[in-house]
Structures are given as C-alpha cells and as structure tokens.
MDTraj code that builds the backbone (N, CA, C; nanometers):
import mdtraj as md
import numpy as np

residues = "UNK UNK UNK UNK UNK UNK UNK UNK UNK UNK UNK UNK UNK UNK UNK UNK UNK UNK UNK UNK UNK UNK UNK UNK UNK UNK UNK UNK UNK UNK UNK UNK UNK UNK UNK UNK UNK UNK UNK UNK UNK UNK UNK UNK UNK UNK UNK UNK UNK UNK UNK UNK UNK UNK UNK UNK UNK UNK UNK UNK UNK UNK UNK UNK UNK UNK UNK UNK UNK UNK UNK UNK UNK UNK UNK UNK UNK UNK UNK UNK UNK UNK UNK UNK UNK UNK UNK UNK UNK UNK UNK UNK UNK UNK UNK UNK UNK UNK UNK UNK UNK UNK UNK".split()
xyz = np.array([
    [0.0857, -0.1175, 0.0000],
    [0.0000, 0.0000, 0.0000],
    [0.0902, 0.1237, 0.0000],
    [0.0687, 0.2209, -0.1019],
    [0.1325, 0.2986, -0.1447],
    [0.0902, 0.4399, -0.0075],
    [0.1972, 0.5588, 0.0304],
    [0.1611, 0.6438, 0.1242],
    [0.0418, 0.6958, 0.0793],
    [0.0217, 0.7710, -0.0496],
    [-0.1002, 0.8149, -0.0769],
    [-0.2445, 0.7375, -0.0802],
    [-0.2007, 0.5845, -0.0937],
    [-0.3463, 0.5236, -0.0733],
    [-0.3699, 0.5194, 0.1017],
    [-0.2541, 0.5331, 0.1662],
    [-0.2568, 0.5153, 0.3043],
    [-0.3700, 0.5977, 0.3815],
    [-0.3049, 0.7674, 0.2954],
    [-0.3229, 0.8627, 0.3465],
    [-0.5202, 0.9303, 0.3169],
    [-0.5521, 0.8465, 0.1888],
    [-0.6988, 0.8359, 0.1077],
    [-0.7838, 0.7379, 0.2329],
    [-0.6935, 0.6291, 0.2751],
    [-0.8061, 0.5383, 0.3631],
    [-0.8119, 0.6469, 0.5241],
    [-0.6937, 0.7224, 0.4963],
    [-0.7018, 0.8025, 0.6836],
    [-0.8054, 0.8974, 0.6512],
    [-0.8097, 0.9456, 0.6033],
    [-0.9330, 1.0551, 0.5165],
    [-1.0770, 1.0441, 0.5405],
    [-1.0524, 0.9236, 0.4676],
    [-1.2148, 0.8523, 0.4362],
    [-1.2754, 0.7998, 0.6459],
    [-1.1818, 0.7189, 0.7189],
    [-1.2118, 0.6955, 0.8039],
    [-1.2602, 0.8004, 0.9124],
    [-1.1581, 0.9191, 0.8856],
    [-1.1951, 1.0369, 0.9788],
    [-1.3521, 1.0818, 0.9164],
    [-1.3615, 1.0921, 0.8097],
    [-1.5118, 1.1303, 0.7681],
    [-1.6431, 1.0009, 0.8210],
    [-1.5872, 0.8745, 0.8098],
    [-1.6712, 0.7784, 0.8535],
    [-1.7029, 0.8333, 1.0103],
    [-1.6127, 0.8226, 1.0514],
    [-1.6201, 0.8546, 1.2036],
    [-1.7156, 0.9747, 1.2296],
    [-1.7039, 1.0936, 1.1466],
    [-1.7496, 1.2246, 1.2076],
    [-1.9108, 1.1659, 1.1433],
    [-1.9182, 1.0644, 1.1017],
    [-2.0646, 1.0401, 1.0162],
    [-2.1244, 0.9453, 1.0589],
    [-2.0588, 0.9019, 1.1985],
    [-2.0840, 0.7795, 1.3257],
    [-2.1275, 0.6856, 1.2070],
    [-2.0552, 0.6397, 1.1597],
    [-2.0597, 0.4665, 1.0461],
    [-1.9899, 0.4108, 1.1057],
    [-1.8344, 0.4171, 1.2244],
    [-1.7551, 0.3020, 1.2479],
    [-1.7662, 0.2672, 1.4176],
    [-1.7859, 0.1214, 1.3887],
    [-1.7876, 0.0896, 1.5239],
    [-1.6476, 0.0005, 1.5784],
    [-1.6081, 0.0443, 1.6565],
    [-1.4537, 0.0808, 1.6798],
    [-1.4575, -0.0315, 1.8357],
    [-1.3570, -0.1575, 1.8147],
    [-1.3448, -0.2546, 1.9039],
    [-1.4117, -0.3923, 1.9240],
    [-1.3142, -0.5130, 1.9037],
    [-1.3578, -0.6472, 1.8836],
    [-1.5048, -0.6568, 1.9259],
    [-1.5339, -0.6512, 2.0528],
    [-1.6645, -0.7122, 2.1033],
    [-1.7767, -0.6240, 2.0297],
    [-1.7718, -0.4649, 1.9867],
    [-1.8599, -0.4138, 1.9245],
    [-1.8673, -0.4502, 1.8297],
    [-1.7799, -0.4678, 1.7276],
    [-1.7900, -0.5050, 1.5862],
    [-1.8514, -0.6670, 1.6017],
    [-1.8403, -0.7331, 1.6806],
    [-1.9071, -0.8457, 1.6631],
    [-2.0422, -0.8706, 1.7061],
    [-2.0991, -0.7220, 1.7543],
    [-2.2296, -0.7597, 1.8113],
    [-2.2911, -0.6593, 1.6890],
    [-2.2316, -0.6016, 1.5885],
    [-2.2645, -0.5061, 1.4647],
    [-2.2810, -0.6171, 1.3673],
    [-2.1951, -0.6872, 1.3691],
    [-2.1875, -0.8348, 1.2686],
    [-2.3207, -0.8954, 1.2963],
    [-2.3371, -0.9433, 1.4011],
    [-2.4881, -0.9974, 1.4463],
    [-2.5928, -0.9442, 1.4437],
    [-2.5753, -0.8135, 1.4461],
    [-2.7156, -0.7256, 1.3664],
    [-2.7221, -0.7221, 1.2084],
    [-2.6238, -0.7817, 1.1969],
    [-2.6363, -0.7583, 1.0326],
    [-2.5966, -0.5983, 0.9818],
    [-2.5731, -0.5102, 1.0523],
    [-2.5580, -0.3490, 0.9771],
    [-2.4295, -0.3030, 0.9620],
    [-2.2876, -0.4358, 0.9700],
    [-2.2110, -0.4105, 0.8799],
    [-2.1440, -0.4502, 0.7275],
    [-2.1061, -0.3424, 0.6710],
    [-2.0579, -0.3995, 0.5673],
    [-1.8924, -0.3950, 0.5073],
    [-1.8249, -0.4123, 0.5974],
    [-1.7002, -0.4771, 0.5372],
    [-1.6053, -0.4222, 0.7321],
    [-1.5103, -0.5052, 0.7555],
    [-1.4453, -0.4868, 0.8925],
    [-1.2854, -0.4863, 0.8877],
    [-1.2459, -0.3772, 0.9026],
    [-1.0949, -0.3504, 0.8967],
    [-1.0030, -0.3697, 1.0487],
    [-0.9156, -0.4002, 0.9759],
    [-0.7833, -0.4374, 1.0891],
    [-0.6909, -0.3745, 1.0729],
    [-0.6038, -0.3406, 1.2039],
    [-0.4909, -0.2974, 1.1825],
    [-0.3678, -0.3468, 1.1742],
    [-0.2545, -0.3324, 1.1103],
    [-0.1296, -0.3861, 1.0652],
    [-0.1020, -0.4970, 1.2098],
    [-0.0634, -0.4290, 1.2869],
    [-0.0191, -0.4562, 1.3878],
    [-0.1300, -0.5990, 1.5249],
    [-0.2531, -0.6156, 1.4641],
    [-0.2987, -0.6770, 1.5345],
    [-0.3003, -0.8379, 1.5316],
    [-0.3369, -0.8269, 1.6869],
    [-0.2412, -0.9816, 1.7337],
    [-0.3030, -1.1094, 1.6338],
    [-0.2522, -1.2610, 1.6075],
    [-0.2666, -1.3249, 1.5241],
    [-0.4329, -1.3665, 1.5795],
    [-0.4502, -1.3631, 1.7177],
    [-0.5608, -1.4670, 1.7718],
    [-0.6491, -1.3831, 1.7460],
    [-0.6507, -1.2484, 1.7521],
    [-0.7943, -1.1862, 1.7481],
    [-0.7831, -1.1043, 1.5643],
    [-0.7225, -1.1693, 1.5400],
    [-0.7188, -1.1321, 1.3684],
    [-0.7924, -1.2948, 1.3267],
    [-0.7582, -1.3639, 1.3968],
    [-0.8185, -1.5123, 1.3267],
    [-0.9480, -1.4969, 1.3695],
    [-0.9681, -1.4701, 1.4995],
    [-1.1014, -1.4395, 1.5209],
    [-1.1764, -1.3865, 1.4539],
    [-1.1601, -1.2337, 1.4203],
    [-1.2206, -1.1400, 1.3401],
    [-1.2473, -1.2021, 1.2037],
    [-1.1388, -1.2404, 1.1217],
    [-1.1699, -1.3353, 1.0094],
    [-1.2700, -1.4454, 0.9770],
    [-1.3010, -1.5197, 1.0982],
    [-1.4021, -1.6084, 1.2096],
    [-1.5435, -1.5329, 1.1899],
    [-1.5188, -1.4393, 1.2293],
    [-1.6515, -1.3605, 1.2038],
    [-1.7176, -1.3290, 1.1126],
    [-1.6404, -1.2624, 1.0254],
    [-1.6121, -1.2138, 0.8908],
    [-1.6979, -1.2961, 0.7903],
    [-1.6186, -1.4563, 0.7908],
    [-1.6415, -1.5545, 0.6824],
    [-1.7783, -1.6145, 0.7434],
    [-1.8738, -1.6108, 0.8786],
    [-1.9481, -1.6190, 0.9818],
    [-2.1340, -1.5296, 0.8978],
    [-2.0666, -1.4235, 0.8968],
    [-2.1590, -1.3514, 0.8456],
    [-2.1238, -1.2429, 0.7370],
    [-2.0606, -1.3134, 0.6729],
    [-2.0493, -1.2501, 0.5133],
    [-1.9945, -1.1267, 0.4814],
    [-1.8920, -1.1219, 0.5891],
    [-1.8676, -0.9423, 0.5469],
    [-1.7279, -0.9288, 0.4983],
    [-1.6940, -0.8621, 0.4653],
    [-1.5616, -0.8531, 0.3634],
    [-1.4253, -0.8027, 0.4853],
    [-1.3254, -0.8617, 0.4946],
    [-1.2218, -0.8370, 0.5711],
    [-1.1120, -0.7646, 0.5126],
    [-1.1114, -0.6358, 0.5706],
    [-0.9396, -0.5750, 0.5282],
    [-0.8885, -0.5391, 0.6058],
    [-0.7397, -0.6176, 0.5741],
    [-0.6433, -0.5723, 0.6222],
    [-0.5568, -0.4791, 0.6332],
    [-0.5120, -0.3617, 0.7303],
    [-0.4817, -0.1992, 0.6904],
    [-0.3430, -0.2345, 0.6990],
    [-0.2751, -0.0899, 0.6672],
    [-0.1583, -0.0940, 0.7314],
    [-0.1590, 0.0275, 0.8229],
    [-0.2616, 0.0456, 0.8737],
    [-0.2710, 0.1246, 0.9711],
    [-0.2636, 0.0727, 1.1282],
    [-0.1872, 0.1104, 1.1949],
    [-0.1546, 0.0319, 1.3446],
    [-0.2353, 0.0816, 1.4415],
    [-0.2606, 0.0498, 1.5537],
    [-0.3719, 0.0910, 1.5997],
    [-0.3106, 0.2093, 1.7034],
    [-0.2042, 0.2426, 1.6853],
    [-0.1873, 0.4135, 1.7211],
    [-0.2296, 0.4678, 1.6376],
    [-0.1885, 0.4317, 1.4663],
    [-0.2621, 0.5383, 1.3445],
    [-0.4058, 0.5525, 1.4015],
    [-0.4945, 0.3850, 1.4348],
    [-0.6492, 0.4146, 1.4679],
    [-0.6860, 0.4687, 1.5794],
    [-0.5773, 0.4972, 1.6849],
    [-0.6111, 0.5862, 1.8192],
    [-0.6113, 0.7647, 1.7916],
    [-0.5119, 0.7560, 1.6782],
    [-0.5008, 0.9015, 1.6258],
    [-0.5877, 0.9463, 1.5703],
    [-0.6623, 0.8551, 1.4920],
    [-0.7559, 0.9211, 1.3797],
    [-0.9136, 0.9410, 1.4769],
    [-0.9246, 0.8237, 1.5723],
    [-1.0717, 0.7762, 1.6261],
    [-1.0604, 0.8167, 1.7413],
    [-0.9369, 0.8641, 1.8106],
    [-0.9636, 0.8951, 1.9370],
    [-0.9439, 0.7613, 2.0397],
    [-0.9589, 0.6122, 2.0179],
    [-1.0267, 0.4888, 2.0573],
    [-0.8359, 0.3980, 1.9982],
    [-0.7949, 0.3757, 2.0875],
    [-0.7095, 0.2386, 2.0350],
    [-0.8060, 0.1248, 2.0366],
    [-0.7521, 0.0767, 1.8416],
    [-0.8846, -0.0215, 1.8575],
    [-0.7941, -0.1120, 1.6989],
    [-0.7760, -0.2246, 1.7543],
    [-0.7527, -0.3183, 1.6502],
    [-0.8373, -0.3816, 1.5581],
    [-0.9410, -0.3189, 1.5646],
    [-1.0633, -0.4015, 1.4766],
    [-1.1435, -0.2766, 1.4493],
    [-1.2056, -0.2479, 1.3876],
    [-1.3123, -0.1944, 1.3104],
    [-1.4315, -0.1820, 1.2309],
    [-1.5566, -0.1804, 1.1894],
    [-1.6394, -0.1957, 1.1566],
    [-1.7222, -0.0944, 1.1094],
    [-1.7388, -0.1215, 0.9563],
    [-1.8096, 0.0096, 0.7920],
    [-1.9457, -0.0018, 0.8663],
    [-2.0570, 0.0635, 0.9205],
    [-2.2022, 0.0191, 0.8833],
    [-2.2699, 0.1459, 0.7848],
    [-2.2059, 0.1791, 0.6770],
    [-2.1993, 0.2143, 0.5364],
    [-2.1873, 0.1401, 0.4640],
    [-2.2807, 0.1332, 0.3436],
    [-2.2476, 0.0800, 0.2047],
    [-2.1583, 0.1524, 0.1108],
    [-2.1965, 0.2475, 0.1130],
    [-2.0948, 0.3599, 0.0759],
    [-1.9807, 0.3640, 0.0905],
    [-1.9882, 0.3992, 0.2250],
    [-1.8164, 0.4038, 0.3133],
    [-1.7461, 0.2710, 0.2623],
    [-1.7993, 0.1845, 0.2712],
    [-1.7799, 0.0162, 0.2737],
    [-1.6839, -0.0114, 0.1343],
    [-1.7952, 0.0425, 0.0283],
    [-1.7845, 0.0176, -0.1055],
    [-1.5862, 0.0970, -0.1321],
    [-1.6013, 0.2263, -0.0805],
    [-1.4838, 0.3338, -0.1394],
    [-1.3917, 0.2496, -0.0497],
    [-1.4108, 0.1684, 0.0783],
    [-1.2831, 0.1459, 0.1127],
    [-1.2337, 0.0302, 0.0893],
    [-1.3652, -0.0654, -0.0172],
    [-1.2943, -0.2398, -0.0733],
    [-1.2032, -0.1508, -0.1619],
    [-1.2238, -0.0704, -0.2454],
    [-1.1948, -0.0045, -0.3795],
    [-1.0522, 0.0910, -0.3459],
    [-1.0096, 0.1104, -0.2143],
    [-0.8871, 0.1507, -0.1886],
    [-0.7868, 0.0681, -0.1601],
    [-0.8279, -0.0503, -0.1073],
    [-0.8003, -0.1364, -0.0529],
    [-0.7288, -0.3030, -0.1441],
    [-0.7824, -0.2732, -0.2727],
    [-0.7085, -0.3079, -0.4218],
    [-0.6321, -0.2493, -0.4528],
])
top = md.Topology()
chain = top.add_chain()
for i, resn in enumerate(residues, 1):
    res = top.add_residue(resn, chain, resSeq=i)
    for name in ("N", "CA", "C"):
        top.add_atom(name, md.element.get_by_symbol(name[0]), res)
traj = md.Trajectory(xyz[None], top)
C-alpha cells in the first residue's frame, strides 16, 4: 500500500467517524456483525494473530468482507480517538470506497 493510498483510507475513516458509520473494538464489531448493519471490517497492521483469526471467524461467519490496513492501531487511536484493533463500515458507501482503496 502505497503512502497516498494510506493517506486516502485516513481521510475517508476520519469522515466515517465524524458520520458515526464506524464501530470501533472487537466485542462491538461483533455484536454489529450480528445485527447484520455491517458492511465490510478492517484491521490494523499490527494486530495480534488470535484476534485477527477471530475477526476473520466472524467475517467468513456472516459474510462481510475483511481488510487488512496498514494502519496500526496508534494510526487508529489518532484518527478515532479509541485504540482499537478491529473496526467496523455500517456504510455501504463508506464500505464500497474502502474495498476499492483497498485493491
């Protein structure tokens, strides 16, 4: 992932956020998964193997698309306010621009 696509997904997330679409931390994103109102769940570079397998677990569980950032979860404490290794779109929108950065 190139700096400028880095810097397009920090962008987009700070706008998700100010547009309350991301739900920010394992146990939330998995009770967002179970409502069904997300659509795609990001990780950060840095997160641990067990709760990345997990999340993936979830993911392939209830159909939602998994990406992997290279954003660490200081980048996601910086941007969200929240140190948080997991993440969660409940945008289609949001969802859609960030599979499409994320190629």
């Amino acid at each position: 992932m190139s700096l400028q696509q880095k810097q397009k997904i920090t962008n987009l997330l700070t706008i998700c956020i100010k547009a309350g679409k991301l739900v920010k931390g394992y146990d939330s994103v998995c009770e967002a998964l179970k409502g069904k109102s997300v659509y795609c769940v990001m990780t950060a570079s840095d997160i641990s193997a067990k709760t990345f397998k997990e999340t993936e677990f979830m993911c392939r569980k209830y159909g939602t698309v998994l990406i992997p950032t290279e954003l660490t979860k200081e980048d996601m404490e910086r941007i969200s306010g929240k140190q948080t290794a997991v993440a969660a779109v409940c945008d289609k929108g949001f969802a859609d621009k960030f599979i499409e950065l994320s190629n």
